[in-house]
Every structure is written in structure tokens, then in C-alpha cells.
N, C-alpha and C positions, 0 to 999 in steps of 0.2 A: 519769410526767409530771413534769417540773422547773417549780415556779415559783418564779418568783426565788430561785435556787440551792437552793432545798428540794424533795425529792422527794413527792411528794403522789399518792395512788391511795386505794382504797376503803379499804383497811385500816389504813390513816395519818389518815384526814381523818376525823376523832370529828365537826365540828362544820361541816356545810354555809357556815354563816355563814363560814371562814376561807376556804374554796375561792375560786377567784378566776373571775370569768366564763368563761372557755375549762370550765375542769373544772364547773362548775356546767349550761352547756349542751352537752356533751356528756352527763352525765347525765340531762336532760332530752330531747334527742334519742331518747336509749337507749328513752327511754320515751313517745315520741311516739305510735307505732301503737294502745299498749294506753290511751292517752288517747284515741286520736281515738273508737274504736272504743267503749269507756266513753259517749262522747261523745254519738257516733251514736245508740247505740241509746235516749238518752233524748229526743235530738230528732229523727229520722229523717228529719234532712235534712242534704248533704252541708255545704252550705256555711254551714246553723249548726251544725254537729259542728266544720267545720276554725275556727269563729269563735270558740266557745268554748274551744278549746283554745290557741287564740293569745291568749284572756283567762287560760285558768288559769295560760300561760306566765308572762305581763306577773305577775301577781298573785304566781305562787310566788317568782320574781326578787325582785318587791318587799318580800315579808314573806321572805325568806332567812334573814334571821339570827331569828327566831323557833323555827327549826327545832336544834333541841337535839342528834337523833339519827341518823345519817346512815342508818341499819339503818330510819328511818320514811319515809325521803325517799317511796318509790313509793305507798305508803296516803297520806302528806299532798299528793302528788298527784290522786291519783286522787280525794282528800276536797275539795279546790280546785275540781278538774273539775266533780264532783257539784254545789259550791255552783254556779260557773258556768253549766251547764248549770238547775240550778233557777230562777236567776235570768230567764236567756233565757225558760224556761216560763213565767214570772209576768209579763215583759214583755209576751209575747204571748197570755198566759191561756191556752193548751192545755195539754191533758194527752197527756205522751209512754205510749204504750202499748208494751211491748216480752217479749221473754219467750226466753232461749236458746231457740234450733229449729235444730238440723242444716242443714248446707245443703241436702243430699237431702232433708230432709223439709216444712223450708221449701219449696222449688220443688213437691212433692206437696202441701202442704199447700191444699185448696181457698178461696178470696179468705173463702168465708162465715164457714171455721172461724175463718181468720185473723183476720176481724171480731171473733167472737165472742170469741176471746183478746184484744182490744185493749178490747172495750169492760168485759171481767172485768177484766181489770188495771188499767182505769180507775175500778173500782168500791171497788179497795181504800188503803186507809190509805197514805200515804208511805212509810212505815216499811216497812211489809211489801212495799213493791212495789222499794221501795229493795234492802232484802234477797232479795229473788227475783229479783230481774235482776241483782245482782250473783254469785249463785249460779250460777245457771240460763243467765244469759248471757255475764259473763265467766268464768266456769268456775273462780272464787275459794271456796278455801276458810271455814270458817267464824269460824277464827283470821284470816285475811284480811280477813275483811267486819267483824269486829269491830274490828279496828283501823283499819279506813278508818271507819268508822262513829263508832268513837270509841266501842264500846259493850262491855261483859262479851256470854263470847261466847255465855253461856246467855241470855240477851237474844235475840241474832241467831237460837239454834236456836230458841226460842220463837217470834219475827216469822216465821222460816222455815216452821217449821208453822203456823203461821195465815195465814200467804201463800198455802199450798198447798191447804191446807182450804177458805179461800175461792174459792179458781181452780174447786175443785172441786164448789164450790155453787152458785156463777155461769153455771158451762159445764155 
């Protein structure tokens, strides 16, 4: 991609901040699905999933030049979402229940079980629910979740197993 006579693409551009709008929202596009979807499943609703992601958009644009590392852009994304979507939840005081399930096993899954997985996941700490739905549902690794978390990644496998452990006390 040429901007003003300079060639610019992933491996040139150290520093989000110098990219210029066009290359800034294609980079965000790129990454729209696995925002919405992040999104979604902490508010399971469609049209505050696409709302909060048209916040985290407005938000990343504005704090752009904050971002140091362009190899961070998709974690200080999806770390934006996370706030936004939080935010939405505290506006409206619920709590999103969520947990990766298969799509085959979701559709098998009977309404009561599902219950009971929403109101266990409701039961547990931020932290661990943060970490088990980013796990379990976007299917991130644990070096992934640590840096969207912003945490050391024996942290994350610690919240991970007490995420689970509790799943497993609750259910």
C-alpha cells in the first residue's frame, strides 16, 4: 500500500500511530468478525455486540497513537472490546453468561443444562470468567489471553483452573 509516496504494509509499519486512516481501518476490518463475536458472547445480544464494537472501533481510532506495537494491535483490540462490552454490562447491571459449546452440541445441549452453565458462570469471579470464555470460547490460547488480559501467563493458567474447578462445583 503507498501513502504519500511511502510504501507502508505489516512489516514496515513498527508504529500504528504513523499508519494513516485507510491502512488503520483496514486493519480493523480484518479484524471485525473476531470482535463482534468476542463481543457477542459477553452480551448475547446481536445489536449490543455490533454497538459495542462500533465503540471499541470510535475508541481504538482515538487512542491510536497509544499503541507502541503493531505485532499488539489484535490483543489491544479485543482488550478495548472486553472494556466496552464491560462497560455496556454495568450500564445495564446484567451479567453476560457465556462458555465455548460446539455448535452441534450447543443445538443438543438441553435449555435446563444451558441454564445451569449461565447461572455457574455467573457465579464466578470476573477474572476467571474473563479467562474461561476467552479460552473455551474464542478458542485463544493462553499466551493470547495473557496479553489481551495484560497479565503473566501463569496467572491466566491459574484463573484457568479455578475457572474450571468452579464450573465444576457449581454444575
Amino acid at each position: 500500500m503507498v501513502n504519500g509516496g511511502k510504501t507502508m504494509n505489516k512489516a514496515n509499519a513498527a508504529d500504528l500511530a504513523l499508519m494513516d486512516e485507510e491502512v488503520f481501518f483496514e486493519r480493523l476490518a480484518s479484524e471485525h468478525r473476531k470482535l463482534y463475536t468476542l463481543a457477542y458472547s459477553y452480551l448475547r445480544s446481536e445489536a449490543d455486540a455490533l454497538e459495542a464494537v462500533q465503540e471499541a472501533s470510535c475508541r481504538a481510532w482515538m487512542k491510536r497513537k497509544q499503541l507502541k506495537n503493531e505485532q499488539a494491535f489484535t490483543p489491544w483490540l479485543l482488550r478495548i472490546t472486553i472494556n466496552c462490552c464491560m462497560d455496556e454490562l454495568r450500564r445495564k447491571k446484567r451479567v453476560v453468561l457465556a462458555e465455548k459449546l460446539e455448535e452441534k452440541e450447543a443445538q443438543e445441549m438441553r435449555s435446563s443444562d444451558r441454564l445451569d452453565l449461565e447461572r455457574a458462570m455467573s457465579r464466578m469471579k470476573p477474572k476467571y470468567r474473563h479467562a474461561v470464555m476467552l479460552k473455551y470460547y474464542q478458542d485463544m490460547t493462553t499466551t493470547e489471553i495473557a496479553k489481551v488480559l495484560n497479565k503473566p501467563e501463569g496467572t491466566i493458567k491459574t484463573w484457568l483452573r479455578e475457572g474450571l474447578r468452579l464450573l465444576r462445583k457449581y454444575l
